[in-house]
Biopython code that builds the backbone (N, CA, C, O; Angstrom):
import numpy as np
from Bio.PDB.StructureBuilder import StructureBuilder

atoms = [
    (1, "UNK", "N", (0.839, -1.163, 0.000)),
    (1, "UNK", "CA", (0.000, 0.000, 0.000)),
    (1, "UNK", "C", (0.895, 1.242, 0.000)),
    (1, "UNK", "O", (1.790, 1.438, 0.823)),
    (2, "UNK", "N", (0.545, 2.108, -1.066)),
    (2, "UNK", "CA", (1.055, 3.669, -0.973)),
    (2, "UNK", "C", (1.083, 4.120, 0.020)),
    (2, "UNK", "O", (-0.071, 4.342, 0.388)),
    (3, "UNK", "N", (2.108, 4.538, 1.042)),
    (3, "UNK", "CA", (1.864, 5.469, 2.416)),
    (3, "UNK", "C", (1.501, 7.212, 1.936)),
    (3, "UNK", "O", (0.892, 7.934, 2.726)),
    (4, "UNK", "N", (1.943, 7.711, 0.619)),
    (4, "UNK", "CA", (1.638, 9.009, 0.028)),
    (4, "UNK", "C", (1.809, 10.083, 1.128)),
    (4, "UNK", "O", (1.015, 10.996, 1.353)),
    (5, "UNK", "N", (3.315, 9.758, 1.974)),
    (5, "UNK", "CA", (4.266, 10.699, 2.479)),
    (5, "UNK", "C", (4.803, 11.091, 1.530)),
    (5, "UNK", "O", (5.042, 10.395, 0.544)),
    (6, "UNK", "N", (5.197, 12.727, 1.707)),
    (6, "UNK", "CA", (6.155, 13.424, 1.148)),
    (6, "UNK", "C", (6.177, 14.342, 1.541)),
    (6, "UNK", "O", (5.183, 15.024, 1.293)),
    (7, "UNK", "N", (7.246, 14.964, 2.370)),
    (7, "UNK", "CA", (7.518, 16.221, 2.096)),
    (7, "UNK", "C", (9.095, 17.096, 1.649)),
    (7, "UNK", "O", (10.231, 16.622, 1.644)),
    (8, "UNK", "N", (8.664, 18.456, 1.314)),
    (8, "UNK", "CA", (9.611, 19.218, 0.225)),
    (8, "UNK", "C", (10.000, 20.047, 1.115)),
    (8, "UNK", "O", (9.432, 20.270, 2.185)),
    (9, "UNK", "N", (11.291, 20.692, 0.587)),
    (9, "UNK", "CA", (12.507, 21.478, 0.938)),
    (9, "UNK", "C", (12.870, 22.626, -0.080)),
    (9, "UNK", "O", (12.973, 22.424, -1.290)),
    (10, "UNK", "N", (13.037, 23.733, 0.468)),
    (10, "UNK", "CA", (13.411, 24.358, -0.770)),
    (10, "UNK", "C", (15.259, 24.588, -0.235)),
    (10, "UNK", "O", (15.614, 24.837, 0.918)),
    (11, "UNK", "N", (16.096, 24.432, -1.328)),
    (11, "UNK", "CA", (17.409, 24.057, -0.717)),
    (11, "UNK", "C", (18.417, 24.553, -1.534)),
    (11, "UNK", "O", (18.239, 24.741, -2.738)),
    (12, "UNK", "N", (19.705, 24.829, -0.827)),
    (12, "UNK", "CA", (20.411, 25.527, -1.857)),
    (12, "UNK", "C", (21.955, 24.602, -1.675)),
    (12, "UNK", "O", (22.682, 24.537, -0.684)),
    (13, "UNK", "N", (22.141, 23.820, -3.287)),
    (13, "UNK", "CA", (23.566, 22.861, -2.955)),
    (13, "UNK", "C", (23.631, 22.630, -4.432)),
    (13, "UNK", "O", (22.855, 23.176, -5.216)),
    (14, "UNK", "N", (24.522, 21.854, -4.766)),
    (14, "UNK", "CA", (24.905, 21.318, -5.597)),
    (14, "UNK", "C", (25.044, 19.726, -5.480)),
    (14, "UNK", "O", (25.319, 19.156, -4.425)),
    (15, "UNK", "N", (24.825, 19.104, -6.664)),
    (15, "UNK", "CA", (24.832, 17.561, -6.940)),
    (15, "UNK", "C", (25.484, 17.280, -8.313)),
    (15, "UNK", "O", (25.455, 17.970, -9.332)),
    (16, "UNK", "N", (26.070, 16.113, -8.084)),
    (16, "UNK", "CA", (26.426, 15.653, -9.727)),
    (16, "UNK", "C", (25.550, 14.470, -10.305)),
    (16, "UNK", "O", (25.591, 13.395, -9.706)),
    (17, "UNK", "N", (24.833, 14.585, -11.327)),
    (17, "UNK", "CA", (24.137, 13.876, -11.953)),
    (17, "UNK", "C", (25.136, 13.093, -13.115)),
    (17, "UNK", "O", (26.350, 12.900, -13.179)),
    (18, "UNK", "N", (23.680, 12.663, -14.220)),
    (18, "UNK", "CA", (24.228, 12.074, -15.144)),
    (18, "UNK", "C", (25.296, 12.996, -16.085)),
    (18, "UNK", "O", (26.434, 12.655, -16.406)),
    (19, "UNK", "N", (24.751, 13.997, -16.362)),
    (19, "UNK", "CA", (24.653, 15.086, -16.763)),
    (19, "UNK", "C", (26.417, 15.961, -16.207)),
    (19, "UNK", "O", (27.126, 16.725, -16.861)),
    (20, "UNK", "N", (26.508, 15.696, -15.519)),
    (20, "UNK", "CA", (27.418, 16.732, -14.392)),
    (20, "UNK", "C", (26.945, 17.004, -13.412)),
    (20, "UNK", "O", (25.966, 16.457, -12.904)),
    (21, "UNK", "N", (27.592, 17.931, -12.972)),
    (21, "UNK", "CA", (27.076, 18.856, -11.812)),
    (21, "UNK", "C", (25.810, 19.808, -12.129)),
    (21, "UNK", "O", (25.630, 20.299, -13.244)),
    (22, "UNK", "N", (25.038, 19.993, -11.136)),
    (22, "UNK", "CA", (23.736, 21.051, -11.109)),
    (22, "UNK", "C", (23.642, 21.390, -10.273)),
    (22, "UNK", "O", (24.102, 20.705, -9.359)),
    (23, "UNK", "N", (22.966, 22.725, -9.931)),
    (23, "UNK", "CA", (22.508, 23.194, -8.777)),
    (23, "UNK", "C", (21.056, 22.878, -7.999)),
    (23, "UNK", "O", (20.002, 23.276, -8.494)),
    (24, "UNK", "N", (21.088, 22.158, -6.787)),
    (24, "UNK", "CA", (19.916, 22.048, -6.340)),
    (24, "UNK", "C", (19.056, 22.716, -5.697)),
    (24, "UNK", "O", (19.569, 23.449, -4.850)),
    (25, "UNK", "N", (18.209, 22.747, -5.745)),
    (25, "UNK", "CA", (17.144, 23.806, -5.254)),
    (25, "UNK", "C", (16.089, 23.598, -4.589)),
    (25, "UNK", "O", (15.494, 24.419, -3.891)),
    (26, "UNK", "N", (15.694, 21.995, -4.867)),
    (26, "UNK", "CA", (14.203, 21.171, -4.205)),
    (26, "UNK", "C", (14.599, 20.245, -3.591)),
    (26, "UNK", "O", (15.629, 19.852, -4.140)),
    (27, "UNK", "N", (14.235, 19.335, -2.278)),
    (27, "UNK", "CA", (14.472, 18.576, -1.462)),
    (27, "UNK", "C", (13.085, 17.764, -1.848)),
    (27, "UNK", "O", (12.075, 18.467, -1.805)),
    (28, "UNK", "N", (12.986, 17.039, -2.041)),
    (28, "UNK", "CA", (11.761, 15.992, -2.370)),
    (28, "UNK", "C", (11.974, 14.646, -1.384)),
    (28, "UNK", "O", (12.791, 13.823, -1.798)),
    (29, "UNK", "N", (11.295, 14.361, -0.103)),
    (29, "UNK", "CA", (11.535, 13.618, 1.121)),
    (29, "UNK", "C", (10.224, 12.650, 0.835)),
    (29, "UNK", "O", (9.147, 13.209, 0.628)),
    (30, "UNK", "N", (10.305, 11.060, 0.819)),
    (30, "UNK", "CA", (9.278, 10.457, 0.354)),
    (30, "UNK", "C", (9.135, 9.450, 1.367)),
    (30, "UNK", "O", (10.228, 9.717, 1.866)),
    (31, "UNK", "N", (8.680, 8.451, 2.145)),
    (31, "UNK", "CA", (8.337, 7.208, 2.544)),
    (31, "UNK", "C", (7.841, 6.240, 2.086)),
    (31, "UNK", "O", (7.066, 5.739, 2.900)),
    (32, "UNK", "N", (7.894, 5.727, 1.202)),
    (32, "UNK", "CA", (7.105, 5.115, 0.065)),
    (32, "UNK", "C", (7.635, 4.094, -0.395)),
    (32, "UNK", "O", (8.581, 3.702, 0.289)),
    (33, "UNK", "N", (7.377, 3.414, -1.412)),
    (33, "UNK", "CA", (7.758, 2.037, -2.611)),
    (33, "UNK", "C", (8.980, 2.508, -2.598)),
    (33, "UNK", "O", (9.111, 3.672, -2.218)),
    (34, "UNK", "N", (10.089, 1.804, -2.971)),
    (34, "UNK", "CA", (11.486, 2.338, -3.864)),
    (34, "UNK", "C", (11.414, 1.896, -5.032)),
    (34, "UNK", "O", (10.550, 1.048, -5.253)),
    (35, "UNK", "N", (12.201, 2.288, -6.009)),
    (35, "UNK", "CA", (12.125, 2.004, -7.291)),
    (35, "UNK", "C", (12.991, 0.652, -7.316)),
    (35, "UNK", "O", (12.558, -0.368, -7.851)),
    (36, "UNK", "N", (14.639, 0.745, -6.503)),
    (36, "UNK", "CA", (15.618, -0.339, -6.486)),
    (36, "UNK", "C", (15.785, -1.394, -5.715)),
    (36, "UNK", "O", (16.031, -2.598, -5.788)),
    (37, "UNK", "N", (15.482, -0.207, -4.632)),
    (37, "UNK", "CA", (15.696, -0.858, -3.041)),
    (37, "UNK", "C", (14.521, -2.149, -3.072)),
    (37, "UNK", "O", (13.333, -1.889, -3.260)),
    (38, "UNK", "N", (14.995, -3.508, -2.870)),
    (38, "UNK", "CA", (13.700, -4.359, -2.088)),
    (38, "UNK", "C", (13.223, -4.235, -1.551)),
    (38, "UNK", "O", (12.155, -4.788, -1.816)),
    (39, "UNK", "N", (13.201, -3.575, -0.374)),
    (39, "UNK", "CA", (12.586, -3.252, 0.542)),
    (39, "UNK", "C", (11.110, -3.015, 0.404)),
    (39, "UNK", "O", (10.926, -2.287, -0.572)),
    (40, "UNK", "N", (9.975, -3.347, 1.002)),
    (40, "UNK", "CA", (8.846, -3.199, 0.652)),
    (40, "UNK", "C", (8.127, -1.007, 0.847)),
    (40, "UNK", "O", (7.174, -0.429, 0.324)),
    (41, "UNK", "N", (9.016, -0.617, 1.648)),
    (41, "UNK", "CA", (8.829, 0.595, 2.358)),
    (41, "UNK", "C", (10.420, 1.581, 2.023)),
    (41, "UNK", "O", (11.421, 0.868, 2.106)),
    (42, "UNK", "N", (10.642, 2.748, 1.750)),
    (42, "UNK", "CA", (11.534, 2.870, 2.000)),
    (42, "UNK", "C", (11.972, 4.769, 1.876)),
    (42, "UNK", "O", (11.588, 5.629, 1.082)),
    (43, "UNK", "N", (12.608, 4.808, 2.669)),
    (43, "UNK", "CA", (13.091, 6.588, 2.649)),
    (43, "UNK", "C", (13.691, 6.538, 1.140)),
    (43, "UNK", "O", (14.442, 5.712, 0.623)),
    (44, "UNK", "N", (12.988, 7.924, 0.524)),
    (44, "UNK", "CA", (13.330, 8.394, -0.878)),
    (44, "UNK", "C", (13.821, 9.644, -0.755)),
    (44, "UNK", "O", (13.221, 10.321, 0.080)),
    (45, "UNK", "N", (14.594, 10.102, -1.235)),
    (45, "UNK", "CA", (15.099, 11.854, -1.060)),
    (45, "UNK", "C", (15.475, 11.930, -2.900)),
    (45, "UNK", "O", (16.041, 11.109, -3.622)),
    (46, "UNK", "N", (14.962, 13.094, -3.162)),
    (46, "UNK", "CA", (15.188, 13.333, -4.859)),
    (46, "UNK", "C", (15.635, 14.964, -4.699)),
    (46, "UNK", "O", (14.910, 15.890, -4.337)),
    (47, "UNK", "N", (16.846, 15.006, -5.027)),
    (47, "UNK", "CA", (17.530, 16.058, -5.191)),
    (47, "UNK", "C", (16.850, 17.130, -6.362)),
    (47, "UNK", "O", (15.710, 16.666, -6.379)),
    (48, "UNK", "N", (16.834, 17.939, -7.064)),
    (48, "UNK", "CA", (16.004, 18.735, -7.573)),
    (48, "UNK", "C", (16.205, 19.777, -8.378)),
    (48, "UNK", "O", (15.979, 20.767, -7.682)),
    (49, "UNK", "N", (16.569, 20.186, -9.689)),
    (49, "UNK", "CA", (16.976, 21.535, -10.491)),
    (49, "UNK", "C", (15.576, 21.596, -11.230)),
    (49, "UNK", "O", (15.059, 20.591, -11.719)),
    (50, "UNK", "N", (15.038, 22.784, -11.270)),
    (50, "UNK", "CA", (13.657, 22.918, -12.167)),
    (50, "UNK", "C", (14.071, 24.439, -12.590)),
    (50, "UNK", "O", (14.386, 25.367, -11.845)),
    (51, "UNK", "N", (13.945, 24.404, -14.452)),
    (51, "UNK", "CA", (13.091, 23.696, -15.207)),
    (51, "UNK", "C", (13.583, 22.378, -15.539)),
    (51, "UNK", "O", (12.847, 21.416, -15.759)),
    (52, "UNK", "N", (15.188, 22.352, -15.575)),
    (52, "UNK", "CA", (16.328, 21.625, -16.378)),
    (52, "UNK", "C", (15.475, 20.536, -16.191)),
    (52, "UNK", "O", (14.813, 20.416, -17.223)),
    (53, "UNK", "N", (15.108, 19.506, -15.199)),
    (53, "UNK", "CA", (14.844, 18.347, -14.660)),
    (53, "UNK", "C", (15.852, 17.247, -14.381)),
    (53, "UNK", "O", (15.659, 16.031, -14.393)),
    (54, "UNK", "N", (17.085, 17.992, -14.100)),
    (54, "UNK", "CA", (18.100, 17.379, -13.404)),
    (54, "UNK", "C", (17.999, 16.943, -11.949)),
    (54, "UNK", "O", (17.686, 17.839, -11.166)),
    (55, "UNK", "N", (18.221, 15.647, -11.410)),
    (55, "UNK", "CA", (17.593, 14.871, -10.596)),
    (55, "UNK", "C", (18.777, 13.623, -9.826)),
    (55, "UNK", "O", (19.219, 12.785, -10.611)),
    (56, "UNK", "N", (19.251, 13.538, -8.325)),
    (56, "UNK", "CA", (19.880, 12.668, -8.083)),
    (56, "UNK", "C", (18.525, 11.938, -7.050)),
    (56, "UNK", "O", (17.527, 12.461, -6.554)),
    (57, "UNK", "N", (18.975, 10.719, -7.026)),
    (57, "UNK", "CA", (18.004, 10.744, -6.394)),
    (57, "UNK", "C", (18.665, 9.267, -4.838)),
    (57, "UNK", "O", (19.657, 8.584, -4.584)),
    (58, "UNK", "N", (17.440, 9.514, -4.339)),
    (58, "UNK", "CA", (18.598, 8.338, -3.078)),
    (58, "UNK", "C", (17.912, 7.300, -2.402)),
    (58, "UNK", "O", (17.322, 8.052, -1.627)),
    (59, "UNK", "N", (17.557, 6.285, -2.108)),
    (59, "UNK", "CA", (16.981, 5.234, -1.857)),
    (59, "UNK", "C", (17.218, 4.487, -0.319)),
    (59, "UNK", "O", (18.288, 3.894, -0.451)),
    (60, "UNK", "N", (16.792, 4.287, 0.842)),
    (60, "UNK", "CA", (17.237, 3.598, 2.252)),
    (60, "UNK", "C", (16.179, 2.854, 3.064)),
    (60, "UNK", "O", (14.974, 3.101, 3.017)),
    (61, "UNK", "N", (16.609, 2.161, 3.618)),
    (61, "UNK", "CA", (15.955, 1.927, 4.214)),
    (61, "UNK", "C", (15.768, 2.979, 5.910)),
    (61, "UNK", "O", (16.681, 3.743, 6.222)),
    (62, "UNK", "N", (15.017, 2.895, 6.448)),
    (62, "UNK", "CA", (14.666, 3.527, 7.873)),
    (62, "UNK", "C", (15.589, 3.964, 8.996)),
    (62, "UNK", "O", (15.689, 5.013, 9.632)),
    (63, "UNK", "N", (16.326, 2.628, 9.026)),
    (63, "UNK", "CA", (17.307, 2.136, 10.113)),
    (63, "UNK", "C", (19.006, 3.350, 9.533)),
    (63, "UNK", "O", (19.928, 3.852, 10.176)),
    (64, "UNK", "N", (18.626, 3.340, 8.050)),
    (64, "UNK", "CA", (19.719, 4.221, 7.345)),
    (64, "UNK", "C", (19.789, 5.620, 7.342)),
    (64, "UNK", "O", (20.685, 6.401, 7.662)),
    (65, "UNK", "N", (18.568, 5.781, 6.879)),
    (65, "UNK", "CA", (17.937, 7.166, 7.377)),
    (65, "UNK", "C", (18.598, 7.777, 8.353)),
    (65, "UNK", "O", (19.426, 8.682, 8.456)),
    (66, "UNK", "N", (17.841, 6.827, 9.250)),
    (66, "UNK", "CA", (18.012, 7.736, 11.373)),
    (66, "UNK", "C", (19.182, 7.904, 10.938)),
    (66, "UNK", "O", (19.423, 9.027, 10.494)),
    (67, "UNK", "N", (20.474, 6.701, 10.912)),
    (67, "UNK", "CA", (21.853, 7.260, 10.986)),
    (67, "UNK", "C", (22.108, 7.989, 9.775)),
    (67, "UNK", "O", (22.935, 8.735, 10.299)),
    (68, "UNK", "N", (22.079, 8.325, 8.761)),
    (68, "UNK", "CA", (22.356, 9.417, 8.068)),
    (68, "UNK", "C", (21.771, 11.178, 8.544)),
    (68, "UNK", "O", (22.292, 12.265, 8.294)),
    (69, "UNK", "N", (20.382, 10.800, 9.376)),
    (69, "UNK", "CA", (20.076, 12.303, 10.076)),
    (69, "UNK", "C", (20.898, 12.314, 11.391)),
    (69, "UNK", "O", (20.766, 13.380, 11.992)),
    (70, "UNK", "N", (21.555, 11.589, 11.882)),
    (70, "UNK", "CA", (22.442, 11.839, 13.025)),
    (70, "UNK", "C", (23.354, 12.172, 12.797)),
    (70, "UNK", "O", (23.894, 13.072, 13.439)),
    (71, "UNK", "N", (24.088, 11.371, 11.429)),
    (71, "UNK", "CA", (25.434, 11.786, 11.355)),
    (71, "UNK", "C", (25.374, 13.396, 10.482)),
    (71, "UNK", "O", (26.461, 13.973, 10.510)),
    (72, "UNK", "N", (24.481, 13.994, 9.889)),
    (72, "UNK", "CA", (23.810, 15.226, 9.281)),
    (72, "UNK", "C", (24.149, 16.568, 10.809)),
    (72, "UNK", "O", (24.776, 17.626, 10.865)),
    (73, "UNK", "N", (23.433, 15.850, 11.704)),
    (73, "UNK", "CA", (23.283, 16.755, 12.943)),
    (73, "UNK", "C", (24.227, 17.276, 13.510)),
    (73, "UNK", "O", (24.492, 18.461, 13.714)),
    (74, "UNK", "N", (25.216, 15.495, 14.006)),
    (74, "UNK", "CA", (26.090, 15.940, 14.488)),
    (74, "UNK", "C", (27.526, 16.532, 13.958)),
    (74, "UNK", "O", (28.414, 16.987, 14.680)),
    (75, "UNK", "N", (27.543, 16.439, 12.761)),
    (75, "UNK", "CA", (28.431, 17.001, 11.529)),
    (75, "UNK", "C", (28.120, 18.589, 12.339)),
    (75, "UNK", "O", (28.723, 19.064, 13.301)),
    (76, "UNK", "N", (27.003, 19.150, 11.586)),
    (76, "UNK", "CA", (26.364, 20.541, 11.956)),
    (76, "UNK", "C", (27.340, 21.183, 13.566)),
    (76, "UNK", "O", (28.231, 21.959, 13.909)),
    (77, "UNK", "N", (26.241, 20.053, 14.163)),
    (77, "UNK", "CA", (26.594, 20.591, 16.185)),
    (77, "UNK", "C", (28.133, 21.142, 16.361)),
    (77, "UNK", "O", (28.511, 22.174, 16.915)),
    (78, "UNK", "N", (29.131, 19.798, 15.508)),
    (78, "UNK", "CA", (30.796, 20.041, 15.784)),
    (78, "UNK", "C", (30.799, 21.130, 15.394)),
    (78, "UNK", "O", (31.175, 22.012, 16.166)),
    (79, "UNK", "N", (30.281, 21.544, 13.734)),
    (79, "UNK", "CA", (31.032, 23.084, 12.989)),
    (79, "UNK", "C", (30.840, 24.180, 13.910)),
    (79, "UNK", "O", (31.727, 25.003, 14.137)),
    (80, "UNK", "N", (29.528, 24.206, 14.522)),
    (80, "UNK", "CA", (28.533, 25.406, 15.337)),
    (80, "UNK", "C", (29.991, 25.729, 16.570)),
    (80, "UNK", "O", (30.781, 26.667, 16.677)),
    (81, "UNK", "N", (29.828, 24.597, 17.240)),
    (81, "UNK", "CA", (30.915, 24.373, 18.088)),
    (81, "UNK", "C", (32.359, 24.740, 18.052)),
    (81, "UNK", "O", (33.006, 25.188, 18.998)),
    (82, "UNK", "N", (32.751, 24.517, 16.943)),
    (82, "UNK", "CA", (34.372, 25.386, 16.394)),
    (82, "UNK", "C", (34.123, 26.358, 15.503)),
    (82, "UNK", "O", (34.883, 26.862, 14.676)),
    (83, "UNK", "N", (32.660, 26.646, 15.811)),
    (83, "UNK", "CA", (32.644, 28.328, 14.698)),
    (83, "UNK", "C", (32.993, 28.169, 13.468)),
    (83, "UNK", "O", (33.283, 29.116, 12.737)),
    (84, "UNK", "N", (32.999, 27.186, 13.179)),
    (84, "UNK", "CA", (33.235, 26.939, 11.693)),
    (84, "UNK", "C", (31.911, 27.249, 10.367)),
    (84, "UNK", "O", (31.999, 27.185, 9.141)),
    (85, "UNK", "N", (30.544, 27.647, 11.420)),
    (85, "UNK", "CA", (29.621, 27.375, 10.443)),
    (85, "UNK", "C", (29.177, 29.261, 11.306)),
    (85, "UNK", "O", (29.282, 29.720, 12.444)),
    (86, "UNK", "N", (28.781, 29.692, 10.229)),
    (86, "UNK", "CA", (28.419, 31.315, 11.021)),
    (86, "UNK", "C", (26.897, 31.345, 10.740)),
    (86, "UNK", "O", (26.346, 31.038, 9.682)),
    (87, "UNK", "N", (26.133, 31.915, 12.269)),
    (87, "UNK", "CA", (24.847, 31.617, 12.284)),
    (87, "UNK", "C", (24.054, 32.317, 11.581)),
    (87, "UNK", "O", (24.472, 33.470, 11.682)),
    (88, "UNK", "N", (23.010, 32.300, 10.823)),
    (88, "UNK", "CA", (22.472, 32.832, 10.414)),
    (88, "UNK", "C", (20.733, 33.111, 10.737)),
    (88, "UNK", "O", (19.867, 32.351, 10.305)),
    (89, "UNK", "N", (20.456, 34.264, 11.521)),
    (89, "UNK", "CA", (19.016, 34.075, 11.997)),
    (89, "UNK", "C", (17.888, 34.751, 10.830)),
    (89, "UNK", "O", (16.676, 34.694, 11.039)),
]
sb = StructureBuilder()
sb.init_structure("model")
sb.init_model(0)
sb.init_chain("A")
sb.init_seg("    ")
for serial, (resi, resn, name, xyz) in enumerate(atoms, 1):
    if name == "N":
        sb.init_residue(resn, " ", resi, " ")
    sb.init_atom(name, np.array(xyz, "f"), 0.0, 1.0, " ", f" {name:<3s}", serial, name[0])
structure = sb.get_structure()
């Protein structure tokens, strides 16, 4: 069954596609089918350039996820911490 989670990001990075490199701009966050992954369920993230329709896209399971948003966080927490990242309110 479709869970028809998703939610979007508006985001500012770069990715390399098929294509090359592009600039990203959309965060597309899914819970859903995967296209590759077996998994019956699975975290989708689709990187994003519009109009071009340049697209990376990323496939996990749950358990991958959590640790990819931890290791995301605590990446962040260290820079904040050695001032390496300047705040922006």
């Amino acid at each position: 069954m479709c869970t028809n989670i998703i939610e979007q990001a508006t985001i500012t990075g770069a990715a390399k596609g098929a294509d090359g490199w592009f600039r990203m701009k959309t965060a597309l966050v899914s819970y859903d089918h995967p296209i590759h992954l077996t998994d019956e369920h699975a975290l989708n993230i689709d990187f994003l350039e519009s109009p071009s329709g340049a697209r990376v896209a990323v496939e996990m399971d749950a358990a991958s996820a959590r640790a990819l948003a931890a290791a995301i966080t605590e990446a962040i927490r260290r820079a904040e911490e050695a001032d390496a990242i300047v705040q922006v309110a």
